[in-house]
N, C-alpha and C positions, 0 to 999 in steps of 0.2 A: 552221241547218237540219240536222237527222239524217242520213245516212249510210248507205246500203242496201252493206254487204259481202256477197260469195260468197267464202266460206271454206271450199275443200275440205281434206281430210283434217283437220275441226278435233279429231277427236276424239283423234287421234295425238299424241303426246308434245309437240311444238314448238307446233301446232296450237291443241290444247288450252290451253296455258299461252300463249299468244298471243291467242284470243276472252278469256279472262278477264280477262286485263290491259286488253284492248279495251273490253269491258263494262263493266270496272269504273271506268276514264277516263269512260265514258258516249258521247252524242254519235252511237252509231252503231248501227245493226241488223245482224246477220251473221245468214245465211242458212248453215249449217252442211250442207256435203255429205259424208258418209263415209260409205264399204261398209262398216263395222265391219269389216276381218279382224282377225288374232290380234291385231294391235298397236294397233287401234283401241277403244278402253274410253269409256263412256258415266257410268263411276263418276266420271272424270275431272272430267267435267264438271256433278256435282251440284250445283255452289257455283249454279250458272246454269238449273238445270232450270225452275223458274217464271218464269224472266223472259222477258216478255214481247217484249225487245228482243233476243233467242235464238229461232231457228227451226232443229230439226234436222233431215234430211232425211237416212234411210238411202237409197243409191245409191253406182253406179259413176261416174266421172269418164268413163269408154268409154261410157258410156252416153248417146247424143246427144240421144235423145226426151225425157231427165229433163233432160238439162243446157240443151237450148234453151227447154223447160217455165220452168223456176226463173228463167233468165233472163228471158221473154216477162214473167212476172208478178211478178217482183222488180224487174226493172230496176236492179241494182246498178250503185254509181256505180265498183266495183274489183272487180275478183276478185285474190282473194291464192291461189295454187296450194302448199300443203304438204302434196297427196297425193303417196307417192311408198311405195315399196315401198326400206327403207332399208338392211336389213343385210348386210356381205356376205357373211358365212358362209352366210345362205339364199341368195345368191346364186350362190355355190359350188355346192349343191344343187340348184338349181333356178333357171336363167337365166330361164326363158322365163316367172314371172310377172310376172321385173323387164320385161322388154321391151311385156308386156303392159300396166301401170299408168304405169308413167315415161314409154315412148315412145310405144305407140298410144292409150294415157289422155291424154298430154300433147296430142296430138295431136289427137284430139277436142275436148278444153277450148278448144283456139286456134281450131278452124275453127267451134265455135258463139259464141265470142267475136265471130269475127269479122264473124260473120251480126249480131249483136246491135250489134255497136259501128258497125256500116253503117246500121243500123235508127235511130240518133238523132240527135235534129236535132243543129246547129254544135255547142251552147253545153254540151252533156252531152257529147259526143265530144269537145270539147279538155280536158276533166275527167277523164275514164272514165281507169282505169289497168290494165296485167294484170301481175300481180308475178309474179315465178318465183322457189319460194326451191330454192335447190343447195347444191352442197357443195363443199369444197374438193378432192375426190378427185378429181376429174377434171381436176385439174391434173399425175396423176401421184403419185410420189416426189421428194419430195430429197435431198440429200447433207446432209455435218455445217454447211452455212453456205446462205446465201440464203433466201429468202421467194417466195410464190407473190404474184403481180401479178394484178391485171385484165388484163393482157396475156403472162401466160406462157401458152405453148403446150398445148392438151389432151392427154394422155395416160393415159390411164384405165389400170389395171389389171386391173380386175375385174370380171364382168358387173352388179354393180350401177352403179360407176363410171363404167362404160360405154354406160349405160342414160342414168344423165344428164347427161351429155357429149349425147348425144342428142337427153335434150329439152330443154337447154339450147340446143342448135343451132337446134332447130323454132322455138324461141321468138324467138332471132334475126333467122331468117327471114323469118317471121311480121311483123316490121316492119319490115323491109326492103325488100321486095317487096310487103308490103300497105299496110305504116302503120301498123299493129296499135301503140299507144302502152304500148309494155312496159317493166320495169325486170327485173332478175335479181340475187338476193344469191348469193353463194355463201360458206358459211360451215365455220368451222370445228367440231372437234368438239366438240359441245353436252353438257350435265349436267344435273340437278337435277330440281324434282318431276314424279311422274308419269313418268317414264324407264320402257320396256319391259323388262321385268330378261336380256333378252340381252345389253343394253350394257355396256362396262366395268363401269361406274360402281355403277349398282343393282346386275349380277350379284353383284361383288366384296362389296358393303355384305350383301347378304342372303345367301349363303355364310358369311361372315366371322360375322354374329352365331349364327349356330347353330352355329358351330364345325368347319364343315366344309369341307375342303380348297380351298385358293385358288388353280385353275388362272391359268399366266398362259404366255403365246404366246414362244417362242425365248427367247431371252436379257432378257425384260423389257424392253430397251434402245430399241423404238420409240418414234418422241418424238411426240406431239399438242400441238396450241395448243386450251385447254379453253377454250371459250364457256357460260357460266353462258345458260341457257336467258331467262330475264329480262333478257336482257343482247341477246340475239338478237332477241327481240320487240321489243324499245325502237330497236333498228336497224332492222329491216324496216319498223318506223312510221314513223320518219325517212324511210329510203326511198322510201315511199308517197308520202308527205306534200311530198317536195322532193326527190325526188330527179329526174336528167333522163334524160328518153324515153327509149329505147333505150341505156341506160349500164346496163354490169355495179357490181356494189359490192361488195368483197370484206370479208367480216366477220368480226373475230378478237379473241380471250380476251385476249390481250398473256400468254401462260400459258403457255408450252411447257413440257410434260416428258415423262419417260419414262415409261413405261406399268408400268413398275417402280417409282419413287417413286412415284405415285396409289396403285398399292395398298398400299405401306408407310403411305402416311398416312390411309389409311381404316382399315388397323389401329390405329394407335393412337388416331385419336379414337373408336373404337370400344369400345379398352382403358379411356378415360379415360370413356366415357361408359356403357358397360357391358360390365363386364370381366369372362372364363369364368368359369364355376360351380368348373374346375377348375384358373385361375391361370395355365395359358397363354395369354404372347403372342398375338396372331393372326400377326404377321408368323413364326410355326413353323410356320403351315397353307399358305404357300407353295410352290408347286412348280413348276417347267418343265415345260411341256408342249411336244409338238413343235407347229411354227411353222404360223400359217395358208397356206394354198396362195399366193403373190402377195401378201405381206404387205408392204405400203409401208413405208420405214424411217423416214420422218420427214415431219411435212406442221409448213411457218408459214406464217401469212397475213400479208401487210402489206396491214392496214387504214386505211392513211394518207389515201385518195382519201376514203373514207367520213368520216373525221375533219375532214380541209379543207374540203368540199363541203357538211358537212351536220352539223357540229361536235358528232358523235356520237363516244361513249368508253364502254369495259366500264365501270360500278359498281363490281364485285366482282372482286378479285383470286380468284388458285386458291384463296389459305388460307382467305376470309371464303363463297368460294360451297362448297367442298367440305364447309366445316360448315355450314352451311344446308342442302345437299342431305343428310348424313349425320341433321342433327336432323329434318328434314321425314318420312326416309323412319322414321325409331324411331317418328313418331308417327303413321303412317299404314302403319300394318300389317298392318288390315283389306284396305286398298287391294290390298296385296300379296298378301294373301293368294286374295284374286280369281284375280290373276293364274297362282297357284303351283295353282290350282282348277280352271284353263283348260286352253289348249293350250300353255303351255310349262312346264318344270319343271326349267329352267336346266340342259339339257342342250346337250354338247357338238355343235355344226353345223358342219357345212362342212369334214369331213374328206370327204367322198365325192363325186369329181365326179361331176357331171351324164350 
């Protein structure tokens, strides 16, 4: 039998590359909720525009008259939550939209949730699921050893970190005190197609091929654990699918590096794959810039719960996903070029507090 999903923010980078993978598996309907802002693209999602088992729905997640609407006559058997207002340099600038979408967005989604998951009889309520995907930032910083747990302490840094630390907590709650039958991923840092190009990743890749300067934050030396985006989606399905009620599941690349290597090897398969008009390196277009405000030194996941529980593992190592996200983004340029059309133009954020 098919599959009725509520899929907010699908049009967003994770989002996106998650309904498709879904659709393309088959088996299931998503019900697509997203405000379109900047980071939200509807190009994304061309591969899906006719199909008939895609329904997109421009809206707010704060908005409770659409969200208990879509509910009443969708009747999904899940909602997956991957709106979230993500970056933190906008969050430097501008607190108060993260508090807006993560926390009183999150916040609405659970209490029509919960109107809804009350509304069905036994045999759809011990089925129905509310996923919450996060991030590993709100477990903080670490030092040069140790891994972040399902069980280490929150300590957020930043207001976006902070933001969903938050709704991470509502979500919590929300089954605790209700019942509300949740799960929560929180993952590590994501890659590959469809990336908003304020990320490392795309920024550094579409810079690098025009030949122009490669900002990069203090000393290069922060370290990330990379989650190839197809890697991420294939877990949160796991998750769905088996994972139990109210358990956290921490998701990661098995990838750590320094934010200094990434961009060295975006240069050179950039070199090898299209190299300047005028024979420079790109690793000469590197430069230090000074440091973001509250810039975490190190984040690893230990993804081991998710592996035992649910005998989920990355596909792709750093070296096979960074050249798949490097060839994806050469041949979808047009893509990018949307974007560089819109409201960003890979400009530096998050030097000016709030």
């Amino acid at each position: 039998m098919q599959k009725t999903w509520l899929v907010t923010g699908g049009a967003g980078f994770i989002g996106a590359n998650f309904v498709l993978a879904a659709l393309a598996r088959g088996g299931v309907r998503i019900i697509n909720l997203d405000a379109l802002t900047y980071a939200g693209n509807l190009q994304s999602l061309a591969a899906v525009a006719d199909n008939p088992d895609h329904v997109f729905v421009r809206g707010d997640i704060g908005d409770g008259e659409l969200v208990a609407r879509l509910l009443a006559e969708h009747r999904p058997d899940a909602i997956l939550n991957f709106a979230a207002e993500s970056h933190v340099d906008r969050s430097i600038e501008g607190p108060a939209a993260f508090v807006h979408t993560n926390v009183v967005g999150t916040l609405n989604l659970l209490q029509c949730t919960l109107a809804h998951w009350r509304g069905l009889d036994e045999a759809a309520r011990s089925v129905f699921r509310f996923l919450h995907v996060s991030t590993d930032e709100v477990y903080g910083s670490l030092g040069d050893s140790g891994k972040f747990t399902e069980t280490t302490p929150y300590a957020p840094n930043s207001p976006y970190s902070a933001s969903k630390a938050a709704s991470d907590h509502l979500v919590r709650a929300y089954h605790h005190t209700y019942g509300l039958p949740v799960l929560t991923t929180n993952c590590s840092n994501n890659y590959g197609p469809f990336q908003f190009p304020e990320k490392l990743i795309p920024l550094m890749i579409q810079k690098a091929l025009t030949g122009q300067s490669l900002p990069v934050y203090g000393d290069g030396r922060n370290v990330r654990d990379w989650l190839f985006v197809g890697d991420h989606c294939s877990a949160i399905r796991a998750v769905l699918e088996g994972g139990r009620v109210g358990e956290v599941y921490n998701v990661g690349g098995d990838a750590e590096c320094e934010n200094l290597t990434v961009v060295h090897r975006i240069c050179d398969l950039l070199d090898e794959r299209q190299p300047l008009a005028d024979g420079r390196k790109r690793r000469e277009l590197i430069s230090f810039v000074a440091d973001r405000p509250g810039h975490d030194r190190r984040y690893a996941i230990d993804a081991s719960k998710l592996k035992r529980e649910l005998g989920w593992a990355p596909s792709e190592s750093f070296e096979s996903g960074i050249a798949r996200t490097i060839d994806w983004y050469l041949s979808n340029q047009d893509w990018c070029e949307h974007i560089r059309d819109g409201s960003y133009r890979g400009e530096r954020l998050g030097l000016v507090a709030a």
